[in-house]
SERO-4910 file (N, C-alpha, C, O; in steps of 0.05 Angstrom, whole numbers):
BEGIN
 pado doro    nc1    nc2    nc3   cac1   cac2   cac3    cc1    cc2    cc3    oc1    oc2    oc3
  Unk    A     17    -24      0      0      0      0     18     25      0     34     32     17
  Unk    A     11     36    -23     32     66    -23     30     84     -6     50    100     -5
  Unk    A     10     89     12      2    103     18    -10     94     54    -31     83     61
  Unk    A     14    105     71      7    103     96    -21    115    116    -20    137    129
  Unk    A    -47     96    115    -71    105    123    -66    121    152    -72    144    157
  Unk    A    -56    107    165    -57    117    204    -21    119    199     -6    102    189
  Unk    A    -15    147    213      8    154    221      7    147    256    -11    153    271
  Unk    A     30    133    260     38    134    285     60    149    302     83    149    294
  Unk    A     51    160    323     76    174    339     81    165    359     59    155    360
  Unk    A     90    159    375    101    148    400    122    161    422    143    149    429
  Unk    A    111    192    432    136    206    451    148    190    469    141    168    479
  Unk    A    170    206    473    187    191    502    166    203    525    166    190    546
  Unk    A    151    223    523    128    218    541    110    203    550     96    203    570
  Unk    A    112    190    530     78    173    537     58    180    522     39    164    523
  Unk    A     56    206    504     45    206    481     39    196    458     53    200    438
  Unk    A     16    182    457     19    162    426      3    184    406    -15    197    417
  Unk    A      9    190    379     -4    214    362    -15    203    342      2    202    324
  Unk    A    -43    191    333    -49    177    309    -59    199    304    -70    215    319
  Unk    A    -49    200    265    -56    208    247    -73    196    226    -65    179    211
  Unk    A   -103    208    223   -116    192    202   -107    208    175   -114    231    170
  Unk    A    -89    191    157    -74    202    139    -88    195    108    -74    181     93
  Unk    A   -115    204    101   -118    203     76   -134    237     61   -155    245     51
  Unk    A   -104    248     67   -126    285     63   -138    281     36   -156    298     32
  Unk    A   -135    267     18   -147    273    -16   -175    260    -15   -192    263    -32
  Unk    A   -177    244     10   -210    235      5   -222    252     40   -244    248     51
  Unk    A   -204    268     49   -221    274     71   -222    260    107   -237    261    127
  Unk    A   -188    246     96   -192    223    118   -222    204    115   -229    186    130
  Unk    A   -230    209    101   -255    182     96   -242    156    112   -218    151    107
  Unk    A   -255    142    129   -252    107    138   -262     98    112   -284    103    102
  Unk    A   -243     84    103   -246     64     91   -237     33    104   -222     33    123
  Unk    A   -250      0     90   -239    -17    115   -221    -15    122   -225     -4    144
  Unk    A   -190    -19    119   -160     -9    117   -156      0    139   -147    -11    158
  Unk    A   -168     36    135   -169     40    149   -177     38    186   -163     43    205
  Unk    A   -205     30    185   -229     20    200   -202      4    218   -193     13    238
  Unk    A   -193    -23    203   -175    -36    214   -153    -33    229   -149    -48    248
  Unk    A   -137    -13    221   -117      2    227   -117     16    254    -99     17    270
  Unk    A   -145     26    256   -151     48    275   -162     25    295   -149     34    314
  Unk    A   -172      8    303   -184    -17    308   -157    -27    330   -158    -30    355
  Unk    A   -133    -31    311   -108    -47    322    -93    -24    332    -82    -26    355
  Unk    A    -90     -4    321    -74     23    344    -88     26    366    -73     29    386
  Unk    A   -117     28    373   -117     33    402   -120      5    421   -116      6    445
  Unk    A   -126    -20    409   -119    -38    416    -90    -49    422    -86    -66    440
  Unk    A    -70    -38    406    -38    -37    425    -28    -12    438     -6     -9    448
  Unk    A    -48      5    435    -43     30    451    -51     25    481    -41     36    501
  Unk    A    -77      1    477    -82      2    510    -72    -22    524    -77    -24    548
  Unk    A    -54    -46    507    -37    -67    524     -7    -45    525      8    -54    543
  Unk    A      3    -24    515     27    -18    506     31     -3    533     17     18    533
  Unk    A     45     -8    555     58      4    576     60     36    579     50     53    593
  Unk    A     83     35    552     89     59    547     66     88    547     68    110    557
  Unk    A     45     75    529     23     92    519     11     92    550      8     73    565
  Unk    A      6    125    557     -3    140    570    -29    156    556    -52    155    565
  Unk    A    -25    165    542    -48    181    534    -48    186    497    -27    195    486
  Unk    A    -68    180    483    -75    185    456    -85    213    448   -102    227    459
  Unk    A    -73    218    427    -81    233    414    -89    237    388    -70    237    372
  Unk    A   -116    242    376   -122    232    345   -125    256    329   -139    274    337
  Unk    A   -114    259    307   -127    289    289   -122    271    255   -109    251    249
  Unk    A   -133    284    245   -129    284    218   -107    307    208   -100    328    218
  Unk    A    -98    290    176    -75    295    161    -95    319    152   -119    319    156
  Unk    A    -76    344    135    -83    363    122   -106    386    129   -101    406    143
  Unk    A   -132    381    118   -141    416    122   -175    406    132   -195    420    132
  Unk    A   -172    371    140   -199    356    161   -197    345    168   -176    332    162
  Unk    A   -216    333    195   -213    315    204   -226    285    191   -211    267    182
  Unk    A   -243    284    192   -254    263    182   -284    260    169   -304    255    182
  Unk    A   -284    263    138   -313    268    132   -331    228    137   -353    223    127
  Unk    A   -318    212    150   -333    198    162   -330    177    149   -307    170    140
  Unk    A   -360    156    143   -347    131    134   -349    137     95   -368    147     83
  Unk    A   -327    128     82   -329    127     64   -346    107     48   -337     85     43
  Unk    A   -373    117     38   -393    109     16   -384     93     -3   -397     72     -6
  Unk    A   -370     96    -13   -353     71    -38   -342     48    -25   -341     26    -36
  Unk    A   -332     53      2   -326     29      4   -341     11     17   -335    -13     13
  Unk    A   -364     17     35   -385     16     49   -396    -23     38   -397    -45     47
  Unk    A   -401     -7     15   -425    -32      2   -406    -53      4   -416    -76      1
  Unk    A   -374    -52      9   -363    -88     20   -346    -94    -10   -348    -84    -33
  Unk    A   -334   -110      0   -320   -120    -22   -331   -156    -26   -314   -173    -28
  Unk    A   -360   -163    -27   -371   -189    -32   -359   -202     -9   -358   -226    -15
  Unk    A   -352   -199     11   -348   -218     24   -373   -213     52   -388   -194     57
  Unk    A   -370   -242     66   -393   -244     85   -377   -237    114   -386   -252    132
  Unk    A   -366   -226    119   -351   -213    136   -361   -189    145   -365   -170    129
  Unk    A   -367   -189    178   -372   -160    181   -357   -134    180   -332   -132    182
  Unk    A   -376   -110    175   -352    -80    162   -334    -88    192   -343   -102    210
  Unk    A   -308    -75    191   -298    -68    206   -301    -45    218   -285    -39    236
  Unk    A   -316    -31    211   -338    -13    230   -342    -21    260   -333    -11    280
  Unk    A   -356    -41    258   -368    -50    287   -342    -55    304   -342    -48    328
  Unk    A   -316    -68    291   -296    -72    314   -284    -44    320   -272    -41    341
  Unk    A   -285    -24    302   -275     -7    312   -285     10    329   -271     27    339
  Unk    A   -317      7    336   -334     20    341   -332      8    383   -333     20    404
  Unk    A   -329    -15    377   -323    -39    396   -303    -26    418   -310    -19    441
  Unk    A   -278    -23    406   -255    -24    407   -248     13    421   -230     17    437
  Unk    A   -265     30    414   -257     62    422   -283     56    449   -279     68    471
  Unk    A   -301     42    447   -328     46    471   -305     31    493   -305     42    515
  Unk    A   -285      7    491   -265     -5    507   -246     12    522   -244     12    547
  Unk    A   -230     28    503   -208     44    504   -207     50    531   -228     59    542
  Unk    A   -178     46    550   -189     54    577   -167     82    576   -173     93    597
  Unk    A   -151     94    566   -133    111    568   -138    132    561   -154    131    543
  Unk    A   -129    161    568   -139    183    554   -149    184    525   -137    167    511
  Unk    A   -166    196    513   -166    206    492   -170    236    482   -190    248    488
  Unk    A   -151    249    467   -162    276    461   -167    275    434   -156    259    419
  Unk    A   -189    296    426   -193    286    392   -182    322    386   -187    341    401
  Unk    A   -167    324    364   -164    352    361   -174    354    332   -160    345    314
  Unk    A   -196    364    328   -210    374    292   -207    394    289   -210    413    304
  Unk    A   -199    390    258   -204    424    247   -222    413    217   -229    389    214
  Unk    A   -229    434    198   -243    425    178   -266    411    180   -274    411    203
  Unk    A   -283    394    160   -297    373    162   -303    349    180   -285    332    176
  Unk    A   -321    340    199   -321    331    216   -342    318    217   -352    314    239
  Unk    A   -357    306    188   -381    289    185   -389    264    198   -371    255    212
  Unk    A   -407    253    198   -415    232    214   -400    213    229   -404    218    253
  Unk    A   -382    189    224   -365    182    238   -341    192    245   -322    182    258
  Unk    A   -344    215    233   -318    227    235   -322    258    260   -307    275    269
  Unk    A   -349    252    263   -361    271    282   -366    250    312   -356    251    334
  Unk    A   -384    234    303   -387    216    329   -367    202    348   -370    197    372
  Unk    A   -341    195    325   -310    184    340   -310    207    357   -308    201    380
  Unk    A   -311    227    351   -308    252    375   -321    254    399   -309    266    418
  Unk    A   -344    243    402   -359    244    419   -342    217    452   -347    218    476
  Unk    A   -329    203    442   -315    181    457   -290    194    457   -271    180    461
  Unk    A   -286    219    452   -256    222    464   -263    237    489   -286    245    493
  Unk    A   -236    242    511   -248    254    536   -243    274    539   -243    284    561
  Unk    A   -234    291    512   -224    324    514   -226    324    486   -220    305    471
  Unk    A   -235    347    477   -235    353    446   -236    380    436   -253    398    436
  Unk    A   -210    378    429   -206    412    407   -206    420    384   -192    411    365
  Unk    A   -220    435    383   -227    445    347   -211    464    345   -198    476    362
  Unk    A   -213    469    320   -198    484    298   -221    511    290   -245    506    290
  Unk    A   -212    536    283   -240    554    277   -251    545    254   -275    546    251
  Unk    A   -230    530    229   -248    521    206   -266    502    211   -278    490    193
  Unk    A   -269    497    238   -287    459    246   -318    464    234   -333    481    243
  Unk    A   -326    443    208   -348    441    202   -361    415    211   -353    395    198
  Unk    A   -375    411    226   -388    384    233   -412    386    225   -423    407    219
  Unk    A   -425    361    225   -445    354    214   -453    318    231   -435    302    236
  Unk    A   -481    314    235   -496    287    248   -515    279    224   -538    272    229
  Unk    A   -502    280    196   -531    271    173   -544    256    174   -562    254    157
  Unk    A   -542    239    194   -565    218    192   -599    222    180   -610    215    159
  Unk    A   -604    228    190   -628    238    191   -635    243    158   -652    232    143
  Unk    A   -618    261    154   -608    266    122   -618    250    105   -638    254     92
  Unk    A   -594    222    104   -596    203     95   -615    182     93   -616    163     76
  Unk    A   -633    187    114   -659    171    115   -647    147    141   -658    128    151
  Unk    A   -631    153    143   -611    134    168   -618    137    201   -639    148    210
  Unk    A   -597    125    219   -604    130    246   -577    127    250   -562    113    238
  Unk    A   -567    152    280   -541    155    290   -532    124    288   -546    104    286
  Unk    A   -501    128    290   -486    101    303   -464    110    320   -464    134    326
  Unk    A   -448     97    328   -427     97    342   -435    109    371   -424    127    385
  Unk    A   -459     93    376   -467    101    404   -475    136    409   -473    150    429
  Unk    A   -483    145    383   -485    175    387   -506    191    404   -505    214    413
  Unk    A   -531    166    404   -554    167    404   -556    177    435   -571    196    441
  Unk    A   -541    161    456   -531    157    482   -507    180    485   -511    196    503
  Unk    A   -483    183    469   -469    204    483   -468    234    476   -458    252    490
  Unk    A   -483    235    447   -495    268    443   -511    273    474   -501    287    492
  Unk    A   -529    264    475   -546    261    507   -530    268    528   -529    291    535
  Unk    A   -515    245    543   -485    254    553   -473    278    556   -467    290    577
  Unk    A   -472    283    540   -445    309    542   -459    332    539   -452    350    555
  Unk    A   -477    338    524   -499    369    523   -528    363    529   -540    384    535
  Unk    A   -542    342    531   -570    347    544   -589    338    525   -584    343    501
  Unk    A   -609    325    529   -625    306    515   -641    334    493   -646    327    470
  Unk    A   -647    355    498   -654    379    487   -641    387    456   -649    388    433
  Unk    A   -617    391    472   -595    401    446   -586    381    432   -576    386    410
  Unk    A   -589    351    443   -567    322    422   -593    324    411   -586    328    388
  Unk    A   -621    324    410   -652    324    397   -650    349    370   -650    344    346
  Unk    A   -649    368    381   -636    398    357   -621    383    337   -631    374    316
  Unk    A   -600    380    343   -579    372    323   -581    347    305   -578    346    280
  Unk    A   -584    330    320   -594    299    309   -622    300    295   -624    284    276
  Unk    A   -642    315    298   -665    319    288   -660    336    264   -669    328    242
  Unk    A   -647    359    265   -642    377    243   -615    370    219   -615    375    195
  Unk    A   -594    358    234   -570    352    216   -557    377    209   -542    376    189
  Unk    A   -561    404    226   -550    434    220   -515    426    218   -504    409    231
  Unk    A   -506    438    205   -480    453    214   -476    463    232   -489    481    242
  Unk    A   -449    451    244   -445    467    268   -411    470    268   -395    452    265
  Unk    A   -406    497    271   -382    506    273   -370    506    295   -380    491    312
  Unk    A   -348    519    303   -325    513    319   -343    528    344   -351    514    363
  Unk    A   -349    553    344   -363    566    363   -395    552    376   -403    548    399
  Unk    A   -404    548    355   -431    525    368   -413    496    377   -420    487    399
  Unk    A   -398    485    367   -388    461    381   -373    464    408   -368    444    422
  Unk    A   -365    495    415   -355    494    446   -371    505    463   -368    500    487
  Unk    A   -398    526    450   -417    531    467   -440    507    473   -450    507    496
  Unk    A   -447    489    455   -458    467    466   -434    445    489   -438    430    508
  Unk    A   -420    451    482   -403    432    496   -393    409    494   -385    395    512
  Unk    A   -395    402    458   -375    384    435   -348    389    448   -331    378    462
  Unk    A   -351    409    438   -315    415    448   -311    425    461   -324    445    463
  Unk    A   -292    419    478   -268    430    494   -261    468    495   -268    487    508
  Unk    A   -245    462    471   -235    495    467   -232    490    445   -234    468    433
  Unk    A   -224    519    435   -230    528    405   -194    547    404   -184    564    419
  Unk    A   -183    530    373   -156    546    381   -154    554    347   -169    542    332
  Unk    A   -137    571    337   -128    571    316   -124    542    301   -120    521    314
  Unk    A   -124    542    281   -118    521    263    -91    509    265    -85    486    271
  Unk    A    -76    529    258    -50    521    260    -34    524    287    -10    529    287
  Unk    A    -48    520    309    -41    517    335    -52    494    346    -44    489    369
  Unk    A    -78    471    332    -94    458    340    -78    438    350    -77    440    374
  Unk    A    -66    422    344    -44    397    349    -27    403    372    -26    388    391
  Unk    A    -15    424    369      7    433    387    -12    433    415     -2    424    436
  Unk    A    -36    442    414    -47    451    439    -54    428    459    -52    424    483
  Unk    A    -66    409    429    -73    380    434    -51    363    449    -57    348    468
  Unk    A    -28    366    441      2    357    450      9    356    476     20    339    490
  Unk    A     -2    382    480     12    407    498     -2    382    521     13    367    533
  Unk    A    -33    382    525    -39    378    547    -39    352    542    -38    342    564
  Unk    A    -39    328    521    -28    309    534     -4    295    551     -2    275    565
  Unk    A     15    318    542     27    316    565     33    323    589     50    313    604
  Unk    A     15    342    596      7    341    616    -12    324    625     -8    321    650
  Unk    A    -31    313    618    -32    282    627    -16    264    638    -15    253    660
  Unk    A      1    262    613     17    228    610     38    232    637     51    213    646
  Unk    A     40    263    649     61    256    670     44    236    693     57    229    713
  Unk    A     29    231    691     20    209    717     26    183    708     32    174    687
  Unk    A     21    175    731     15    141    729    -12    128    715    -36    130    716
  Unk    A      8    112    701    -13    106    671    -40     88    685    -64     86    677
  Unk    A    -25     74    712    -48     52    728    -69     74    734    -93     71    729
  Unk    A    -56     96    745    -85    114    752   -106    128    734   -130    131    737
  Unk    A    -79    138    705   -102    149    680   -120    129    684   -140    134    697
  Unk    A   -117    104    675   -131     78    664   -159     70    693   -183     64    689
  Unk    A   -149     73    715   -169     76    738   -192     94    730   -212     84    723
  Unk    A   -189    118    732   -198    141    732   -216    140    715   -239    145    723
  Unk    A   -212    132    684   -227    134    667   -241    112    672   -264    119    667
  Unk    A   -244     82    682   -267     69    683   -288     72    710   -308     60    716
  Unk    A   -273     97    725   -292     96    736   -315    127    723   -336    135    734
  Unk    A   -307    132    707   -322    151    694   -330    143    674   -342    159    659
  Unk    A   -326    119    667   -344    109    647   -365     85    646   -382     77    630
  Unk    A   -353     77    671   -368     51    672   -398     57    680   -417     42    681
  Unk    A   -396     80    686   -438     83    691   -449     86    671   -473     83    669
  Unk    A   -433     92    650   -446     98    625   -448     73    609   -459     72    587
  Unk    A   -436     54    621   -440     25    596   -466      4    589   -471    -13    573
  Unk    A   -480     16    614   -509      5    592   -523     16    580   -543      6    568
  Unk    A   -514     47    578   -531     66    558   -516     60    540   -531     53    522
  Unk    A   -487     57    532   -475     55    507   -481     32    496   -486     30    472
  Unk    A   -484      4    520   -488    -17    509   -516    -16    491   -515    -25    468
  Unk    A   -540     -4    501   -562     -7    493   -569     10    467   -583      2    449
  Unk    A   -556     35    468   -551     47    441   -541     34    420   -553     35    398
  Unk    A   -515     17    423   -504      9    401   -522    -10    392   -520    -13    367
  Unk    A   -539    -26    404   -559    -56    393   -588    -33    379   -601    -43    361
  Unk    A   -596     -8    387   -613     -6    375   -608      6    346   -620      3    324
  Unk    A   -584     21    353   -578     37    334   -572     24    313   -576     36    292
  Unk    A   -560     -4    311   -551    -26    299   -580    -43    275   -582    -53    253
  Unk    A   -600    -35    301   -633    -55    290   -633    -34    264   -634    -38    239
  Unk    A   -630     -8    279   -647     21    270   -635     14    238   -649      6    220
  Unk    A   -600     19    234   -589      8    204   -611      3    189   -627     13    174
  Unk    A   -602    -31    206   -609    -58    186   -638    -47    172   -641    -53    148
  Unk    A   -655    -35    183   -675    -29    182   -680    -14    155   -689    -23    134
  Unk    A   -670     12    164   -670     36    142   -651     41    116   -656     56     97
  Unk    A   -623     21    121   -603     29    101   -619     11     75   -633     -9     78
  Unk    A   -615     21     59   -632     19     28   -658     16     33   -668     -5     25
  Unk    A   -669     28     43   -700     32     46   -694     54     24   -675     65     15
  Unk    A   -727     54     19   -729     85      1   -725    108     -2   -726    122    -22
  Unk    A   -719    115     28   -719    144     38   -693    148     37   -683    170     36
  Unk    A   -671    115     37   -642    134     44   -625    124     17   -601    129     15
  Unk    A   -642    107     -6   -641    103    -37   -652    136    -48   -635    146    -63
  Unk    A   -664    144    -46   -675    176    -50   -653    188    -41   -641    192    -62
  Unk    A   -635    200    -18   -624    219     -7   -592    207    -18   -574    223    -19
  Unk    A   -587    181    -26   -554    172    -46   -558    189    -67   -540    206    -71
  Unk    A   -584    188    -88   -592    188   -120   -598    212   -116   -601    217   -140
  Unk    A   -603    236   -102   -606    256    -92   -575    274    -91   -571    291   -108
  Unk    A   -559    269    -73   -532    271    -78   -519    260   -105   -511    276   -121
  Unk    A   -517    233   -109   -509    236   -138   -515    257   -156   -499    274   -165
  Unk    A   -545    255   -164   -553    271   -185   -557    305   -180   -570    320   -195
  Unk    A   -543    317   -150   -530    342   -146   -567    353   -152   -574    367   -171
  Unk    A   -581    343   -135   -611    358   -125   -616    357    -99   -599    346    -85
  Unk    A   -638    367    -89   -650    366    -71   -665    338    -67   -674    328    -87
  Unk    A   -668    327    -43   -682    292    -40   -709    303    -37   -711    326    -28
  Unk    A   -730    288    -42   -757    293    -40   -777    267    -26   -790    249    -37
  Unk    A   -773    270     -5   -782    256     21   -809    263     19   -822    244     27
  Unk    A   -820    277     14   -845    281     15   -875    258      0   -899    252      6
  Unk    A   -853    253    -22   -868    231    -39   -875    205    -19   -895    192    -24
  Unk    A   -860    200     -1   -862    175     19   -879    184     42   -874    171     62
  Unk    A   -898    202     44   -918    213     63   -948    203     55   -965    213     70
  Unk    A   -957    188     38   -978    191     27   -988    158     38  -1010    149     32
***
């Protein structure tokens, strides 16, 4: 593969720095990828060394989410590697900070929601399209939009699919703080290491006990959200909102009201 998907860093701190490295599609997950990202925080959290993670995307986004082309599978009866990766960040017991700038679409918005500090960039465009698409959240969003800003405001956003910029993502309380673009990483850096100076037994404490109340809401999100799919993906409404985007119009949902 020419082309290195996940960059790895590894400080003499204790800083591990994944890079989702595909800027020409947007950081899009593709499986490869999915996989990649799957097995880095899975040896990030047997790996001694690793103290605290840090995730951003290559170039000028973070992640416009799961990539559509590759989606429909390559014929095999194997599940996406979606789900393990999805598995695998709800596990994660070690810090996470997510630092976005740019594009920040659906899974590439919701991975955000499972990090435990998150800094944007002023270009941060996010987006929850589900709804959009004729679809239903995943990656447990359903449960930690709720979480982190209030069953009110994750209802607004998830209901409407608005844009939301760097200043609405720190006044709801998406993010963290809001830094220059070209300071976003560094800042990200900055305070993981101030983390990683502790003891990694205690990061790793700490965080399950702040998370472990939350694991039957996540658990129970991920099985509905999962039915919700199977349910709706190529239904009519989210065959309308693909052929809609392809053919660069507006989708017309309305015809399915009658």
């Amino acid at each position: 593969m020419s082309e290195e998907l996940l960059i790895k860093d590894l400080s003499d701190d204790g800083v591990l720095h994944l890079t989702l490295n595909r800027p020409s599609k947007k950081n899009a997950f593709n499986r490869p990828l999915w996989s990649l990202f799957t097995q880095a925080l899975r040896d990030a959290q047997e790996d001694p060394r690793v103290a605290c993670v840090v995730l951003s995307g290559a170039g000028k986004d973070f992640s416009s989410g799961m990539d559509l082309n590759d989606f429909s599978g390559d014929g095999s009866a194997e599940e996406h590697p979606f789900y393990e990766a999805q598995q695998a960040t709800l596990d994660f017991d070690k810090p996470l900070i997510g630092a976005a700038k740019g594009i920040a679409i659906g899974g590439g918005a919701t991975l955000l929601f499972h990090c435990d500090v998150v800094y944007v960039g002023e270009s941060l465009r996010m987006r929850l399209p589900f709804v959009s698409l004729g679809l239903v959240p995943e990656f447990a969003a359903s449960y930690m939009l709720q979480s982190i800003i209030g069953s009110r405001r994750a209802a607004e956003l998830l209901y409407t699919a608005e844009w939301i910029n760097a200043d609405r993502a720190v006044e709801t309380g998406i993010a963290t703080q809001q830094f220059a673009d070209d300071q976003l990483v560094d800042k990200a850096l900055e305070k993981a290491n101030e983390i990683a100076q502790w003891p990694v037994v205690s990061l790793q404490a700490t965080k399950r006990c702040v998370k472990e109340t939350q694991r039957a809401g996540l658990d129970a999100a991920m099985k509905v959200e999962r039915e919700g799919m199977d349910k709706l993906a190529g239904g009519p409404e989210n065959i309308e909102a693909v052929m809609a985007f392809i053919e660069k119009r507006d989708p017309n949902f309305k015809q399915f009201r009658k």
